[in-house]
FITI-895906 format. One record per residue (C-alpha): residue in one letter; y, x, z. Coordinates in steps of 0.001 Angstrom, whole numbers, plus 500000, padded with zeros to 6 digits. Last residue first. Layout:
<atoms>
AYXZ ...
</atoms>
This chain:
<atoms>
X822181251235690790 X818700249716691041 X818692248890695040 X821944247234693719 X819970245126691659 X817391243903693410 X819818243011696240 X821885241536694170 X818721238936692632 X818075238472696031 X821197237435697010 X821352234979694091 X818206233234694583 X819549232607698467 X822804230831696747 X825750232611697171 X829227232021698676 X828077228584700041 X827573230491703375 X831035232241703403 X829993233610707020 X826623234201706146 X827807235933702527 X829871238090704377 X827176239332706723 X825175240022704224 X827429241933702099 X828586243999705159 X831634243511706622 X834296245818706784 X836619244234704301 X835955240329705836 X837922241592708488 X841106241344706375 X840838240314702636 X837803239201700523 X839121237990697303 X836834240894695304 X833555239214696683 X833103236855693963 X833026239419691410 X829293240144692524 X828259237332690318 X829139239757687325 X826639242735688399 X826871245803686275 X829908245144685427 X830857244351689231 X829319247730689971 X831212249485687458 X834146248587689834 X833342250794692296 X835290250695696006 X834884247284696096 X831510247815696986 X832874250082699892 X835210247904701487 X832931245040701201 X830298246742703564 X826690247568702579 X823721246120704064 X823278243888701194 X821976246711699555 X823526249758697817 X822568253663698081 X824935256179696073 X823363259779695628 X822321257993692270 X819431257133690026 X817776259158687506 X820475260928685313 X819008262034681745 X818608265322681035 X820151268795680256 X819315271924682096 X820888276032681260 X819678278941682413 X821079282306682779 X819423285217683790 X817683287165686906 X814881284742688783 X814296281067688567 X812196279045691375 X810438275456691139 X812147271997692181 X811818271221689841 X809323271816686465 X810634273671683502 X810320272653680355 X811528274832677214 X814611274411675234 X817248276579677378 X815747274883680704 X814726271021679837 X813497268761683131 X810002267944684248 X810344265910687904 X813223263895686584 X816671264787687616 X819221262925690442 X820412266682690916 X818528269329690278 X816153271419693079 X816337275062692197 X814959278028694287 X816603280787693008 X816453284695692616 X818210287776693120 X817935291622691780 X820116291834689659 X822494288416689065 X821247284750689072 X823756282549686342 X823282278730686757 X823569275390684388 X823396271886684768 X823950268944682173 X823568265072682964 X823715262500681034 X823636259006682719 X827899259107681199 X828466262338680542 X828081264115683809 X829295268022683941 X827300270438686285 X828385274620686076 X827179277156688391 X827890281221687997 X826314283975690552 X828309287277690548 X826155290202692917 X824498290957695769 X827530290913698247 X828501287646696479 X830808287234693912 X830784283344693329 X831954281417690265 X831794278086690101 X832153275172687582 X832519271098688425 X832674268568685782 X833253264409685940 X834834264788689727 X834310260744690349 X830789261173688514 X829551263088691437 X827073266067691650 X825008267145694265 X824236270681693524 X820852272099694415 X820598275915694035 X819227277468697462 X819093281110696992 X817505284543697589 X819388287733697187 X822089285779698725 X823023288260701476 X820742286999704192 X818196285234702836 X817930281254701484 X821727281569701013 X823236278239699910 X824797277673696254 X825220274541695218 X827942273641693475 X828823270381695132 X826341271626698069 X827173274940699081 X830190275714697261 X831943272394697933 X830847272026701732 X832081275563702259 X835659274006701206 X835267271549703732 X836452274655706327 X840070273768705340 X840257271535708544 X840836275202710330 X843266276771707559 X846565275707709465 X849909275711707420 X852001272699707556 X851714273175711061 X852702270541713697 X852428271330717749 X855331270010720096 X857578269368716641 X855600265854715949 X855378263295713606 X857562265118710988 X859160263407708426 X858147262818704458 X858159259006704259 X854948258352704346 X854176260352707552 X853955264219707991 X851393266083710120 X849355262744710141 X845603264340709462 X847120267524711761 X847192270813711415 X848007270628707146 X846246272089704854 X848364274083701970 X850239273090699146 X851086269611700545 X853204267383698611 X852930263884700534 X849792263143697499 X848467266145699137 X848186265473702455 X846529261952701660 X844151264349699463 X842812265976702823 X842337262844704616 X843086260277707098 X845088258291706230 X844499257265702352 X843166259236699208 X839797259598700141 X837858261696698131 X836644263716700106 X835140260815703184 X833716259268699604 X832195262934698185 X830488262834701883 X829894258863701688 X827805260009698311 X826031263055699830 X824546261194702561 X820896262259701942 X820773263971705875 X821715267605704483 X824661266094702421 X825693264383705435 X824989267343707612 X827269269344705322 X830195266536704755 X830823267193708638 X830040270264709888 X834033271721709749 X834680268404710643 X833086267123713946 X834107270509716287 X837425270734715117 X838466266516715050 X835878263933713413 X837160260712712851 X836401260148709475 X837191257142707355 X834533255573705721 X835184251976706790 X835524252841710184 X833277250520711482 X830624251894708278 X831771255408709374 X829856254430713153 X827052252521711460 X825934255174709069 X826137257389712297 X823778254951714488 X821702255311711178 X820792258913711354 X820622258796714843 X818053256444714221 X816321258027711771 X816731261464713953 X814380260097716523 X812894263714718230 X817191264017719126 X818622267177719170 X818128268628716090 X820981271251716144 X822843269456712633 X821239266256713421 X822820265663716597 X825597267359716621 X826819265508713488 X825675262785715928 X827999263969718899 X830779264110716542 X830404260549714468 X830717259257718300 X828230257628720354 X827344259474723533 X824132258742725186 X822181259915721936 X819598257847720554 X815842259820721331 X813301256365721938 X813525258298725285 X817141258190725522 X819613261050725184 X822184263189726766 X820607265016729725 X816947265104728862 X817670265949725360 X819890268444726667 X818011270115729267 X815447270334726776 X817464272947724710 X818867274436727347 X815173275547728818 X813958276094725101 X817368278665724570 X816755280146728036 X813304280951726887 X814033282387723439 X816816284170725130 X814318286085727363 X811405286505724755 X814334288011721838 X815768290110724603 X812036292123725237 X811556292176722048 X814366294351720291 X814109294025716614 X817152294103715701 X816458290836713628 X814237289204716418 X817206290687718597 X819741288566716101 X817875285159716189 X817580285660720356 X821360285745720134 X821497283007717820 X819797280937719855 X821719281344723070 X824490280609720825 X823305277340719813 X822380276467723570 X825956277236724746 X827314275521721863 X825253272328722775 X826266272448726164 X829829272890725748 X829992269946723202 X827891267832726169 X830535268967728411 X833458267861726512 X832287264483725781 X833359263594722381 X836387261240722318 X838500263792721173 X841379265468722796 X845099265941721048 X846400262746721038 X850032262137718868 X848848259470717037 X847068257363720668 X844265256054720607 X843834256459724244 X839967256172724111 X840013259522721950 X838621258972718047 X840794260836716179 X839726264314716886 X842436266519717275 X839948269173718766 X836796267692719576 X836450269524723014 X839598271596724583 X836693273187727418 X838460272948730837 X835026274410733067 X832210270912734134 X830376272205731255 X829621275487733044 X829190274301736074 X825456273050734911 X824001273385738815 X821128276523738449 X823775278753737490 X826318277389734556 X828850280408735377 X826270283360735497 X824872281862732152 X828108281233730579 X828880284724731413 X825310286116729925 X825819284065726402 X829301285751726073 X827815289289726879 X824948289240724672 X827131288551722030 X829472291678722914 X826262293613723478 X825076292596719828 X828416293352717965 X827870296800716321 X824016295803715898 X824799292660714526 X827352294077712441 X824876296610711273 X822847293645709997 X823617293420706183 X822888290981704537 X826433289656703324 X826798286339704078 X824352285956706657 X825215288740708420 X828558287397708369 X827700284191709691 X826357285699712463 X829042288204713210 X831110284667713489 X828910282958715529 X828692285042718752 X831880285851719262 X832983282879717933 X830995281088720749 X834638281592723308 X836293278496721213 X833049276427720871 X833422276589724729 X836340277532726180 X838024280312727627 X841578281234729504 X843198284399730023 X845796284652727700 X848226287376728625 X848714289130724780 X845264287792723885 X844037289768720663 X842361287308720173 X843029283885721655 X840628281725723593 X839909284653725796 X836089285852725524 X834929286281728723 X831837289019729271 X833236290682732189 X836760290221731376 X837551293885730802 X834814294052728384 X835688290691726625 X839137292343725600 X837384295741723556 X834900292963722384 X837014290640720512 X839431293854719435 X835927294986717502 X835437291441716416 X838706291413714786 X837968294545713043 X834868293353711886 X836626290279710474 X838623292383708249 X835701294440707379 X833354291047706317 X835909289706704545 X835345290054700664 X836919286379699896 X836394283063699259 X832661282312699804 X833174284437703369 X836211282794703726 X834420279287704058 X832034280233706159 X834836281695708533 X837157278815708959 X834812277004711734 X835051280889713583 X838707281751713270 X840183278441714144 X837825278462717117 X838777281996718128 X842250281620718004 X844397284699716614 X847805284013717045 X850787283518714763 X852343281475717683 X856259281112717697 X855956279145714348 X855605280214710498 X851995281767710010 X849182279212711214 X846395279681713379 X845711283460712587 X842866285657711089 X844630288902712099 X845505291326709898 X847852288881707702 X844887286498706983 X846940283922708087 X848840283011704526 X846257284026702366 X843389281793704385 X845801278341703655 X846696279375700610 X842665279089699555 X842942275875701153 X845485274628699445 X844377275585696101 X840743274195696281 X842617270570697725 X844993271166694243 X841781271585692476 X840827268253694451 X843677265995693303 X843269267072690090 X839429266354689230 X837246267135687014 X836360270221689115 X837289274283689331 X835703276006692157 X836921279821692466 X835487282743694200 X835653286397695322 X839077287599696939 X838694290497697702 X840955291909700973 X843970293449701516 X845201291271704048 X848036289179703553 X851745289120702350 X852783286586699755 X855935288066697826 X859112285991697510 X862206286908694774 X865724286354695175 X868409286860692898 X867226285098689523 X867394281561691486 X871540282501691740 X873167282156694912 X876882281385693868 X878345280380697469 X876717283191698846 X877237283174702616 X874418280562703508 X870427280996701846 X868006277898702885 X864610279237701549 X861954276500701221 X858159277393700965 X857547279146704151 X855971281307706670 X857280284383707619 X857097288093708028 X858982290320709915 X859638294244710610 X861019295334707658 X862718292517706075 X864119292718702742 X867934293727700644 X868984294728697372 X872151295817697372 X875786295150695602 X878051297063698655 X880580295281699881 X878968296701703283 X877683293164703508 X876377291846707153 X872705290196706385 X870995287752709022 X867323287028708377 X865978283880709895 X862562282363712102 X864380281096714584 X861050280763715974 X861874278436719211 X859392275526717847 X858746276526714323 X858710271924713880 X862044271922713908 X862500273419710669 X864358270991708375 X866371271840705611 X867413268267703795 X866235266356701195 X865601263346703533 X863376265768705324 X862586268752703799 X858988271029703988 X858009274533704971 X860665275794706777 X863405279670706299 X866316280723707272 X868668283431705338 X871906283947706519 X874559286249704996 X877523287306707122 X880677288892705112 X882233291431706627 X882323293475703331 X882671290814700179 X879567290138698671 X877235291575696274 X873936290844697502 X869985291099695402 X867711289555697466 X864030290710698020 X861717288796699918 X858422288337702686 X855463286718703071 X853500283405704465 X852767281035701955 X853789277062701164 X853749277065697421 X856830275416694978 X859277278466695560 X862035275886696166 X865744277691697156 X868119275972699345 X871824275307699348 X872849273552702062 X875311270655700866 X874814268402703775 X872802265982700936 X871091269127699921 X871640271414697218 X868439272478695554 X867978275434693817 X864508275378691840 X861377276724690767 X862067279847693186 X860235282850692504 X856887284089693163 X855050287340693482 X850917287295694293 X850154290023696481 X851937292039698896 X850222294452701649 X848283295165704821 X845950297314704753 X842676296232706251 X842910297044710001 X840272299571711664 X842610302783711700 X841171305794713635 X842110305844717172 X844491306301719675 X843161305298723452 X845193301989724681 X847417302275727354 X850506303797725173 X850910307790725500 X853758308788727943 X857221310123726295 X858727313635724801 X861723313429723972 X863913312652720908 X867553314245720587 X870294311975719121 X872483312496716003 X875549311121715915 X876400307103715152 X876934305884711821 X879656303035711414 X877975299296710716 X879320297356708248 X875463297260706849 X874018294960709769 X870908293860709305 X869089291544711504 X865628290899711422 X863119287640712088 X862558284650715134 X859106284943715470 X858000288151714161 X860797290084715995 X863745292409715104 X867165293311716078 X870228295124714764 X868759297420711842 X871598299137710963 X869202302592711306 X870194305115713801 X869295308728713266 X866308310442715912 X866173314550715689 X862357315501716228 X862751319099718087 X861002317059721034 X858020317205719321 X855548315537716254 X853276317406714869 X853791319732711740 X850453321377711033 X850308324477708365 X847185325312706499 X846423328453704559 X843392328989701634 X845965330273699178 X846668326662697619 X847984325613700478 X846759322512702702 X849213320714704424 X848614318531707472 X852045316209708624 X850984314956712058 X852507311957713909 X852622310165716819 X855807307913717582 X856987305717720438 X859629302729720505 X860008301491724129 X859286298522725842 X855150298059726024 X852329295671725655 X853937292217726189 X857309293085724859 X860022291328725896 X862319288829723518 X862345286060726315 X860126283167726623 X856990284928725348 X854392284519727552 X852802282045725046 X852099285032722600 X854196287668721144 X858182288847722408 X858926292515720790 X857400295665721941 X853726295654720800 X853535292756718628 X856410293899716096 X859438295674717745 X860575298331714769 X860380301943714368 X861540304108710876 X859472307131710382 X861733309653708033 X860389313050706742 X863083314919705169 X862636316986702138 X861480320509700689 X859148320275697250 X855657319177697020 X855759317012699730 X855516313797698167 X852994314331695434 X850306315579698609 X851474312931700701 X847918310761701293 X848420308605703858 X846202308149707533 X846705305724709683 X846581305542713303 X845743302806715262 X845831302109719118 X843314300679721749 X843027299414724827 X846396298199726123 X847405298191722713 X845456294959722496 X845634294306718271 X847582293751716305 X849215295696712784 X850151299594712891 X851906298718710689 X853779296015709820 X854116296509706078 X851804298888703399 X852257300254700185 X852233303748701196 X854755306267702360 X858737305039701287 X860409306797699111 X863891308086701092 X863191311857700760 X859922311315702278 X859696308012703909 X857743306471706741 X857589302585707644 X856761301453711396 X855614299078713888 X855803298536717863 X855255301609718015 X854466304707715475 X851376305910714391 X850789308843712154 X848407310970710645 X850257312289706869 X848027314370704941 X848628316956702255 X846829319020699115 X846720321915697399 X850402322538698132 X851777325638696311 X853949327533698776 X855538327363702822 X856388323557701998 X859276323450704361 X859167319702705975 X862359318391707525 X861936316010710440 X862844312562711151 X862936309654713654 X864811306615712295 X865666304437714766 X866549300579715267 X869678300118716398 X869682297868719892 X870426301271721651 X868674300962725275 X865669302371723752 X866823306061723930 X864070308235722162 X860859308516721830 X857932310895721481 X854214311293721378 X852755314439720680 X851609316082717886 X848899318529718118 X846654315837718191 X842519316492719452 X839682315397716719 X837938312639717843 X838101310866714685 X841104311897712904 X840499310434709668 X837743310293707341 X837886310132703738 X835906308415701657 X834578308879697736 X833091307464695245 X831449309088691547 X830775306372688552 X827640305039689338 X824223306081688428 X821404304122686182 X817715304677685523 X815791301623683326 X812264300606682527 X810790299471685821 X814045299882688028 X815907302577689043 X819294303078690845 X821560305937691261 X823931305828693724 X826989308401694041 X829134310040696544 X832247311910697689 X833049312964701153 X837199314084702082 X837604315322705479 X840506314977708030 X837424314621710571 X833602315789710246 X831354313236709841 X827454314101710308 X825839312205708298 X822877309390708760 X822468307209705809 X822636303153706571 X821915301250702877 X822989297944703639 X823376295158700980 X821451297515698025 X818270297665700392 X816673300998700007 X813295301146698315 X813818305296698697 X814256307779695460 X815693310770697579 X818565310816700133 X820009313873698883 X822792314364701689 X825128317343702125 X825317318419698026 X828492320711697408 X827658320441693540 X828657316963693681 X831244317310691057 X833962315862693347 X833771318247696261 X832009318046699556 X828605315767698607 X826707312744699237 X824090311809696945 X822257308152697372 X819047307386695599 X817492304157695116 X814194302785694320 X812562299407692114 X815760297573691858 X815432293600690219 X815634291904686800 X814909294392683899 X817155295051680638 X820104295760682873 X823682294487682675 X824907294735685660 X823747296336689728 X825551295796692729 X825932298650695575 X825989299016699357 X826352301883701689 X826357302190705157 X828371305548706593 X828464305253710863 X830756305172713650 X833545305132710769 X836635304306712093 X839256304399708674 X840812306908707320 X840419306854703424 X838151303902702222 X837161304146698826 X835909300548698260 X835174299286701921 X831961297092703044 X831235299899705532 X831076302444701943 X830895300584698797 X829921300481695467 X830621297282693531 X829124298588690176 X825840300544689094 X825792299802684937 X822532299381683246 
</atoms>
């Protein structure tokens, strides 16, 4: 038996982070028995646990969420194990730790700046004395708009654009490093500023390059050294701070750094003492924020203007090294875009990013990278070296240090690269905040993108801390909006809401409690969901104003009246989408006081919930229960929130609606992310493999047969031949439609959460010849579950891994009601706990229903059917409007098409198929 995945707050051996309270979670491996009996947590002042603060005894804790009360000291190092016990077994894990920061622990350095009307960028340094042996040392420190530290010239940490975003006008982060190796010996402390979102233009306000938040550099730091001898010594930061100017030029997110190594050093200035920002200083919340995956350039291209541009093959957002030997004087530019046009650099579509790093040679051979930027990009166009060698420049992805936890592999290419994309797609705006896209002058944190993507990134990666922070900065702004949650977070001047946009803040904690089991973030984020639901509530009074508010609607939904390319607005109503959400979240909110257990607020949502709830039948439907509004988004809506007391009809209006548009979706923000799931849910599994499938306008493998290596913002971001429809609003980059993806692990592998935290499981994959195979692996918070399906011919053969502790509920694809588990039958659906087990039988039917109700198009579609069925052949000349009929309709316009004896006999048959 081994203990693994420990973790405090959802962190592995988190050092300085906010910790209102210590919850601890655990997985358990390779035991002999199947599930935890008791638990026992040890918390202790000094590695060997002889120190002991907390012996929790042998309690049933729950592994997803063990909350143990301590009493946190700051600057203080814990350490901690959990044993486990089941029926025949006793395990422990290896020993943890965390480290607390600050906390509320007065600074005795102060804040300090220095001249801002130099352009330079400063260095503000100190020399650090060790006074003997160091036992051990801590750097506190946060420096605005960002920073990078350096002893001696090594830089502190791993980490880039710290202190990261957030609303500086109500709080601030400090980190906290570990310097103990660094300080050792006498050297120079250096804390280099740069703009980032505090002091540099951000947001929609940003015309000119003005900070939002603030516009000076400040610094707060403490240097904490422990001596072997029992002494400490604090160096704080003060005026006696000297401040040396970097040849850093300029900076920003959006438009990049300038460097300017011909520069002459300047004298030595004086820092002073300067007012504290708005926000109140606290201990870190953001993930570290670091390089991952390395890439180089598969190619140098030169273009038909002769630009010479480097390939890296993957869309990302990150930064580079380039090795430089030039002449001095010489002016090296470096711009960056995520696709050509005609084979040529193309970046129209940033908007006013510039978006560019501009390098002045020393004549110096150097390798040089950003500092204070990040972009988004898979094409590097590189002037001033007329010999740029691919060996020179190197890319790193930056994002959020966070687990990644799954894969999906499947039969088929086009949809591994789909798998890719999307996963891209989170990397490259998961850089601290979950942003809309990474390369234009946006880079913001919109709730709706945040909220349809977040399913999906909970099956993708470990993110239940990096959305917690979010949430936190989500609340910190709703309180000093009375309850409004801004459509961007943090806001940087927006003040507007909208439904489905403003619900993330109560959706998204949801969906992590569901993912993970634990409920302390509905207890951290319960008065901020209250909140929400209580401003709509004020707003809608006893009238319904509420939906008559701007709400954005279906998102870049294709089905608006205009029907226009370049509309933005579905042709959902907006009000009835604001309803609904406002009703869904009133439900979720009396969901999480049932799971808080607070009574009182579970009766009073409960009531408004049943009041909206009926409002909206009453409102939006007919008596024999079809919805007023007929759109594939209103009934997703629909059935998803059972709306309607008729749902065979809606379920057939819907049919209809993709039957008109021969299987195409029209669905925009609201419609997709729900799309293939209430299909699946409904018995529609085949048109929801069809609608992924889809190789043509619009749809997510269209993309990628254009080249796409990550998910595009809009269906027609490109057209065939490679250009841009649009520069007003076209990513290459935008994760939002990616939210399919939770589709694909919940119902083409299978894997839903019966409970919170998958301890308890759904397993019923639909399967699809078209993708042959499909394998998964999931980590989640209660440990690695495995699914495999492959279809040889009517052969079909299923297998699942359950970890510690968890158990299954299997229903098998197309199978027979007795079906063979590892040689011995086993009846489904039934329920399968801890092990692996593996099914093989024959296929019984299909996912696929035909009749002479279904269109041309679609038959057409299959060609085994016309083996299957040789008269059918007939059909294949049909051309225009014949495409989207149905079989019967066809054959009553082409009335000697098919005798009556014939239909029947294809009716039989497809019925059979």
């Amino acid at each position: 038996m081994k203990v693994v995945s420990c973790k405090v707050n959802h962190l592995t051996n988190p050092v300085g982070f906010h910790m209102a309270s210590t919850v601890f979670s655990w997985n358990v491996i390779d035991s002999i028995d199947t599930e935890q009996r008791e638990a026992r947590i040890l918390i202790a002042e000094d590695q060997d646990l002889q120190e002991i603060l907390v012996d929790t005894g042998w309690k049933e804790w729950n592994s997803l969420g063990a909350e143990v009360e301590l009493n946190l000291l700051p600057r203080n190092r814990y350490y901690w194990t959990v044993s486990v016990r089941t029926e025949r077994e006793e395990g422990t894990s290896e020993v943890q730790y965390f480290e607390t920061g600050k906390r509320e622990e007065a600074w005795s350095g102060q804040w300090i700046s220095c001249d801002n009307s130099e352009k330079r960028h400063p260095y503000f340094e100190k020399k650090i004395r060790p006074k003997g042996n160091v036992k051990s040392a801590r750097l506190y420190i946060c420096g605005l708009g960002l920073y990078e530290a350096y002893f001696n010239g090594t830089k502190i940490g791993d980490e880039y654009l710290a202190p990261f975003s957030n609303d500086y006008n109500q709080w601030v982060q400090a980190e906290t490093y570990d310097v103990t190796d660094l300080v050792q010996e006498e050297g120079t402390l250096s804390v280099l500023l740069g703009n980032g979102w505090y002091k540099a233009r951000f947001g929609f306000s940003a015309v000119e390059d003005k900070g939002y938040y603030g516009d000076e550099w400040k610094l707060i730091a403490e240097v904490h050294i422990a001596y072997e001898d029992g002494t400490e010594e604090v160096i704080g930061t003060d005026d006696s701070w000297t401040v040396r100017r970097s040849q850093i030029t300029f900076s920003n997110l959006y438009d990049g750094e300038h460097m300017d190594r011909s520069l002459e050093e300047l004298p030595l200035e004086n820092s002073f003492f300067t007012d504290a920002p708005k926000g109140a200083l606290v201990d870190r919340w953001s993930l570290p924020l670091v390089t991952h995956e390395v890439r180089k350039p598969k190619d140098l291209i030169r273009s038909p203007k002769g630009e010479l541009i480097l390939d890296l093959g993957q869309n990302f957002a990150g930064i580079f090294n380039l090795k430089v030997h030039e002449p001095k004087g010489t002016v090296i530019t470096i711009k960056t875009c995520e696709a050509l046009e005609d084979g040529c650099f193309y970046n129209g579509n940033l908007r006013t990013a510039k978006s560019e790093y501009i390098y002045v040679s020393n004549g110096k051979e150097e390798i040089i990278r950003p500092h204070f930027t990040y972009y988004g990009f898979r094409y590097v166009m590189i002037e001033g070296i007329p010999d740029l060698s691919v060996d020179d420049f190197t890319a790193y992805a930056l994002y959020s240090d966070l687990e990644m936890t799954a894969e999906i592999t499947t039969g088929h290419e086009l949809v591994n690269q789909l798998i890719s994309n999307i996963t891209w797609g989170l990397k490259s705006n998961f850089v601290d905040v979950p942003t809309d896209c990474p390369q234009r002058d946006e880079r913001m944190g919109w709730t709706a993108d945040t909220q349809v993507f977040s399913r999906t990134a909970c099956y993708l990666s470990d993110a239940y801390a990096f959305y917690g922070k979010y949430l936190h900065d989500l609340y910190e702004e709703q309180q000093e909006h009375d309850g409004m949650v801004s459509d961007v977070i943090p806001s940087a001047g927006v003040d507007s809401f909208s439904s489905y946009w403003g619900d993330c803040a109560v959706i998204l904690p949801w969906n992590l409690y569901e993912f993970y089991g634990d409920p302390s973030i509905l207890k951290e984020q319960y008065d901020s969901m209250k909140a929400w639901v209580d401003f709509i509530t004020r707003l809608d009074g006893k009238d319904h104003q509420y939906r008559e508010q701007f709400h954005y609607g279906d998102w870049l939904a294709l089905d608006h009246f205009s029907g226009r390319a370049d509309e933005v607005k579905g042709g959902t109503d907006d009000g009835f989408i604001a309803d609904v959400f406002y009703m869904n979240s009133l439900k979720i909110v009396r969901d999480s006081a049932k799971v808080l257990n607070r009574k009182e607020d579970e009766m009073f949502y409960d009531d408004l919930y049943q009041k909206q709830l009926e409002y909206i039948k009453g409102e939006y439907y007919t008596k024999s229960g079809r919805p007023c509004i007929n759109t594939q988004t209103a009934c997703l809506l629909t059935l998803k929130y059972h709306l309607s007391d008729n749902e065979e009809l809606v379920c057939r209006m819907l049919d209809q609606l993709f039957q008109t548009s021969r299987g195409k979706l029209k669905t925009g923000f609201v419609g997709t992310p729900i799309l293939c799931n209430v299909l699946s849910d409904y018995g529609y599994s085949a048109l929801a493999y069809r609608i992924l499938l889809n190789e043509e306008y619009p749809g997510w493998l269209k993309e990628i047969k254009l080249g796409a290596t990550t998910v595009w913002e809009r269906w027609n971001s490109l057209d065939d031949q490679g250009h841009f429809t649009s520069t007003d609003m076209n990513s290459l980059n935008h994760y939002a439609e990616g939210a399919v993806l939770e589709w694909m692990f919940a119902h083409c592998a299978g894997l839903q959460a019966k409970t919170p935290g998958f301890q308890k499981v759904v397993f019923a994959p639909k399967i699809s010849k078209d993708l042959g195979h499909l394998a998964c692996t999931y980590k989640s918070s209660s440990g690695i579950y495995q699914t495999s399906w492959s279809i040889d011919e009517d052969r079909v053969k299923v297998s699942i891994t359950i970890p510690f502790g968890c158990c299954a509920e299997i229903h098998l694809p197309l199978a027979p009601s007795l079906v063979n588990c590892n040689g011995v039958p086993v009846s489904d659906p039934g329920v399968l706990y801890t092990g692996t087990y593996t099914f093989s039988y024959r296929m019984q039917g299909s996912y696929e229903h035909y009749s002479l109700d279904t269109q041309i198009h679609t038959l057409l579609e299959h060609e085994e059917i016309f083996e299957q069925i040789p008269v059918l052949s007939r059909i294949k000349k049909a051309t225009g409007m014949f495409m989207s009929y149905t079989l019967k309709q066809y054959a009553g316009q082409m009335n000697k098409e098919f005798t009556e004896e014939e239909l029947m006999f294809i009716d039989e048959k497809l019925k059979e198929l």
